[in-house]
C-alpha distance (Angstrom), angle and dihedral (degrees) to the residues before:
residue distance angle dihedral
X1 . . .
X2 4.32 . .
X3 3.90 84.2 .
X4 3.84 96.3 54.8
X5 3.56 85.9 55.4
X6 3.55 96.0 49.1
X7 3.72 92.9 44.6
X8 4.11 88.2 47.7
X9 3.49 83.2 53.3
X10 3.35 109.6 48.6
X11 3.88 82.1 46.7
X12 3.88 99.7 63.0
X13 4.39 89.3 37.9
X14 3.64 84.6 62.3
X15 3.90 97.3 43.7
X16 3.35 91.3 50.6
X17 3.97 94.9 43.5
X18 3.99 92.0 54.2
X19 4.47 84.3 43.8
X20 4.23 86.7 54.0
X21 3.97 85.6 46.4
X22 3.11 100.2 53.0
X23 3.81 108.8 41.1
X24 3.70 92.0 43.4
X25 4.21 95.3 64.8
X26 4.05 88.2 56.1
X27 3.68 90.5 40.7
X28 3.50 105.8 57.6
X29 3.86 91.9 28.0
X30 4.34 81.3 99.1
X31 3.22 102.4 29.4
X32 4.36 114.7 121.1
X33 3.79 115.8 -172.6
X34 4.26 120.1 -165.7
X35 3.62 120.4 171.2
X36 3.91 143.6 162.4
X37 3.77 126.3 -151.2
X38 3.11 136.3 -177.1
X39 3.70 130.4 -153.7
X40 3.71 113.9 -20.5
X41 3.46 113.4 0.0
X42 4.01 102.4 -116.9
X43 3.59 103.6 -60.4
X44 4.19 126.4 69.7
X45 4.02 121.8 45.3
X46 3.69 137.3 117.5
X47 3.83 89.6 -55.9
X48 3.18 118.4 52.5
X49 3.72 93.8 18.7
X50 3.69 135.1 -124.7
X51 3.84 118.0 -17.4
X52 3.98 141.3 -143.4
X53 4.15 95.3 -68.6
X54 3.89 93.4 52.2
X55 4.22 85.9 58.4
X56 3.65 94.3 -111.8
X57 4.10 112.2 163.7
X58 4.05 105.2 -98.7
X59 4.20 122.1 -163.4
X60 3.78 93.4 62.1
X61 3.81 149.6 97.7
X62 3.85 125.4 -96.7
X63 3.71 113.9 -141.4
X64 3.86 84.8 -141.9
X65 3.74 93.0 48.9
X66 3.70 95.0 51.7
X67 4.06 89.0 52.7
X68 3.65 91.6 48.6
X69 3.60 97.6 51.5
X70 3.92 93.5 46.2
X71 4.12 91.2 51.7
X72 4.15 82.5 51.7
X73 3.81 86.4 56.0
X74 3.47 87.1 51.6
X75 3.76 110.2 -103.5
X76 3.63 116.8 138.5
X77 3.60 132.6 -149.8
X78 4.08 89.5 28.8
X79 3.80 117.4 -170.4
X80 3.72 135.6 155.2
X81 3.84 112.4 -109.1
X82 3.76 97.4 173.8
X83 3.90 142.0 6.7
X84 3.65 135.2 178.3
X85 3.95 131.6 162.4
X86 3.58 90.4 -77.0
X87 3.45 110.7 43.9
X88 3.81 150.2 -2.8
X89 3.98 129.8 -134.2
X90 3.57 129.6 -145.1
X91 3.30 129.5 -176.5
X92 3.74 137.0 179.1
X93 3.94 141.8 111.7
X94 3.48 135.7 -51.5
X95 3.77 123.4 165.3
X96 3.68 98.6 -1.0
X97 4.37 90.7 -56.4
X98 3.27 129.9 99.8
X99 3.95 111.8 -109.6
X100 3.76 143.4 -168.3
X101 4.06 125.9 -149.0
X102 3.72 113.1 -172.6
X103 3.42 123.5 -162.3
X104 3.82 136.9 -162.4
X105 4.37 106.6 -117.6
X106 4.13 87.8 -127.5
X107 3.52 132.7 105.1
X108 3.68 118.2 -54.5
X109 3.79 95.6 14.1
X110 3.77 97.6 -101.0
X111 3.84 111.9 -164.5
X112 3.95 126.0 -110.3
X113 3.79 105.8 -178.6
X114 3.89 129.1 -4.8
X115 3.80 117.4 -168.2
C-alpha cells in the first residue's frame, strides 16, 4: 500500500514538472524586463545587515530575524535564551503566558515548535 502512494506520487510530480516546462518556454518567450536601482538592490542595510555581495555566510538564521518574526506572531518581550547550530529559542509572552517559538537556524527562519 506505502508504495502505491509513492508511485502515485512520483507520477503526478512528474506530470506536473513536464506541465511547468512546457508553459514556461512560450511564456517568457515575450516577456521584456527594464529596471533602475539604486544602491543595493533590496537586500543588505543597517537592518537586516550585510547581504550576499559583502561575503556574508547565507543558509542560516539571524538572531534578529528570529525575534522579529516571533513579535509578528504576537509574542511580546522576544529575546533569544539559547542557540546552537541547529536551532534558536525564543521565548516571551503572548496572551498573558509565557511562550516559546523555536526556530530551525536555516534560511528564512522556518519554525520548529511554537508554544
Amino acid at each position: 500500500m506505502f508504495t502505491n502512494i509513492i508511485k502515485a506520487t512520483t507520477l503526478a510530480a512528474l506530470i506536473a514538472v513536464g506541465a511547468t516546462a512546457a508553459t514556461t518556454s512560450q511564456a517568457s518567450a515575450g516577456q521584456v524586463q527594464f529596471g533602475i536601482t539604486f544602491g543595493t538592490p533590496g537586500y543588505g542595510g543597517p537592518y537586516w545587515g550585510p547581504g550576499p555581495s559583502w561575503g556574508a555566510p547565507r543558509g542560516y538564521c539571524k538572531p534578529r530575524r528570529a525575534v522579529n518574526k516571533a513579535r509578528r506572531l504576537g509574542v511580546r518581550n522576544a529575546r533569544i535564551v539559547r542557540r546552537n547550530r541547529n536551532r534558536l529559542v525564543v521565548r516571551g509572552w503572548r496572551y498573558g503566558y509565557q511562550t516559546r517559538v523555536v526556530f530551525a537556524n536555516a534560511r528564512r527562519c522556518p519554525i520548529i515548535r511554537f508554544r
